[in-house]
C-alpha angles and dihedrals in degrees: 000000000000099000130074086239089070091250115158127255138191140203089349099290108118115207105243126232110233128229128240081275090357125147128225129258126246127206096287092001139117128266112235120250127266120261117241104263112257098220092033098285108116120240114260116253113243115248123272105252108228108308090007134127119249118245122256118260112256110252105252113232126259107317088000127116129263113266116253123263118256116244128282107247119223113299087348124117125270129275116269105242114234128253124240121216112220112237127210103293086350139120124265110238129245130237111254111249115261112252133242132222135202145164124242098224114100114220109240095194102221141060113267110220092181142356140198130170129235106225081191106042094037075233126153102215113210138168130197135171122231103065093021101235132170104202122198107194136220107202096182096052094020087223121130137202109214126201118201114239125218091235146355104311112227096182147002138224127182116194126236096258091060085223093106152015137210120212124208113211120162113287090355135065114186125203105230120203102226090192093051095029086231133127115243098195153341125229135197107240112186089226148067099252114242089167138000131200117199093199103176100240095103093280152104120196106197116197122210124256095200130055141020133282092003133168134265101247102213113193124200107223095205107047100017091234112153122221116198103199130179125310136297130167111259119246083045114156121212144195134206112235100226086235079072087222097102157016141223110212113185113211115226077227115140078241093069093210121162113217129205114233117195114224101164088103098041107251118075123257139186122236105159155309145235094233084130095050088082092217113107131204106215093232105291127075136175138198135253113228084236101050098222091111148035123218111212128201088247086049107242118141124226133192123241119214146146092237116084101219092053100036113105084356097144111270097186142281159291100207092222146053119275133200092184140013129185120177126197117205095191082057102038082228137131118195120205129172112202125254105233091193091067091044095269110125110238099203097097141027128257116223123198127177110232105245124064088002095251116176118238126203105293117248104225109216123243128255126270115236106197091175115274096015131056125200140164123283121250112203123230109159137018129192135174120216117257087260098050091238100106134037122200126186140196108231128183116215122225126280087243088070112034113338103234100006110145136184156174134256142176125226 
């Protein structure tokens, strides 16, 4: 996606278009210069590498047109258009224009602290902290309505139903309206947020970031009461079964284990665990849309069920570490950027039809031009459309560009 044409490009390295003899551009090094046309048109400079400088145009022949600069790299100077020589009665020819380059990340602008997607609204949901901003993204327009926060946001939720969002700060959630960009209420948590499930029963469960073995805060949204059940470890990560009656939260444990949380009453409760599976999670997991499997951070796959015996047993793998998953049903496809931490790269996204888990040919993400400097693209989120046709993805640039510069592409 380096090129204007939309073609993609990976790990900052653009593929160069060749002259008529041209030869073809290297990182910081120089296009080749254009052929001479064959039937008067002049040869096409090859495209400047990154820093580097574009090839010359080839000449046209007699009464033919000058050959078209080569491409700018990035950050590299423009090609030099060819000369045409005039024939007898004929035209001189003119120098081909100089090219342009560009990335295919948008520059956000702000550091995401945390993302979700609205099936409903086609929204990218992000938070970020100085200024405190709810955003609520357009991808197609890549236009945004922000709504200002009461303090620092530490997580997001958005319900089932995409129409809101409930953000955890420490000590505060607050109830956003996705449709009006404003924010209905503001409730007291007795906890510094770590995670935070918006489940559409009326209420929101918020898992502590600090401590140990901690408890599930359950708020109710309509009255503000506040329910402390049972333990769970904190920095626990959860995720919201579609069917709305339960949760999976995964512990942060050495053991790995995903628990079953009950939510069909309110309050949360605890019903079991896998912690004799012998498969362990790595502390994420993420739902599939159809709510038959959970993705874990390790990236083992579990199935989800009703039935005990069946529910978390091992249902295959990803053969990597993940840091997010997102699965469309309308397109059988799950989508997974790597967790470098865990020895995964994180500069393109994993694609896997839903079946049997089969990997597809990676997509490399596009660079990150974070003007003057251009750097790879590190993934954080990934999301499909409502309709399964488009992906779009949150990337961070690196710290040798702009330390904590993030942005949006389209695959």
């Amino acid at each position: 996606m380096c090129a204007e044409d939309g073609s993609r490009y990976s790990e900052c390295a653009c593929t160069p278009s060749s002259g008529g003899a041209g030869g073809s551009a290297n990182d910081a090094g120089n296009g080749g210069s254009g052929g001479t046309g064959a039937v008067g048109a002049g040869g096409i400079g090859g495209s400047g590498g990154i820093g580097g400088t574009g090839g010359v145009g080839g000449s046209g022949a007699s009464g033919g047109t000058g050959g078209q600069g080569g491409s700018g790299g990035l950050a590299g100077a423009a090609g030099i258009g060819g000369t045409g020589s005039g024939g007898t009665g004929g035209v001189s020819g003119s120098g081909g224009g100089g090219g342009t380059s560009s990335c295919g990340v948008y520059n956000l602008g702000y550091k995401v602290v945390d993302a979700e997607y609205s099936k409903a609204l086609d929204r990218i949901v992000t938070i970020s902290a100085g200024p405190d901003t709810l955003h609520i993204f357009n991808p197609a327009t890549k236009t945004e309505v922000t709504v200002p926060l009461i303090l620092p946001p530490l997580a997001v939720s958005v319900g089932p139903n995409g129409a809101q969002a409930a953000v955890g700060y420490d000590g505060y959630l607050s109830l956003v309206d996705l449709t009006t960009g404003t924010i209905q209420k503001t409730l007291g948590v007795t906890a510094e947020t770590g995670d935070i499930l918006l489940a559409g029963n009326g209420f929101a469960y918020v898992f502590p970031e600090w401590d140990q073995w901690v408890k599930v805060h359950s708020i109710d949204l309509n009255t503000g009461a506040e329910t402390l059940t049972q333990s769970i470890y904190a920095k626990a990560h959860v995720a919201l079964d579609p069917s709305g009656l339960y949760f999976y939260s995964a512990d942060p444990l050495s053991l790995g284990t995903i628990e079953k949380w009950e939510i069909q009453y309110g309050a949360a409760q605890y019903l079991y665990d896998n912690i004799t599976k012998g498969f362990k999670a790595c502390n994420d997991i993420w739902m599939s849309e159809t709510g038959d499997r959970i993705f874990s951070r390790c990236g083992n796959v579990f199935k989800s069920s009703a039935v005990k015996a069946d529910d978390m047993t091992y249902n295959g793998s990803l053969g990597i570490k993940v840091r997010h998953v997102s699965h469309s049903a309308a397109a059988h496809k799950v989508y997974a950027i790597g967790d470098s931490s865990l020895g995964t790269s994180d500069l393109d996204v994993h694609v896997f039809e839903d079946t049997f888990l089969a990997e597809q040919p990676v997509i490399p993400l596009p660079c990150f031009k974070d003007s003057p400097v251009v750097t790879s693209s590190h993934g954080r989120f990934v999301f499909p459309s409502s309709t399964g046709s488009e992906v779009f993805v949150i990337v961070e640039g690196d710290a040798l560009g702009a330390p904590g510069a993030f942005g949006f592409a389209k695959l």
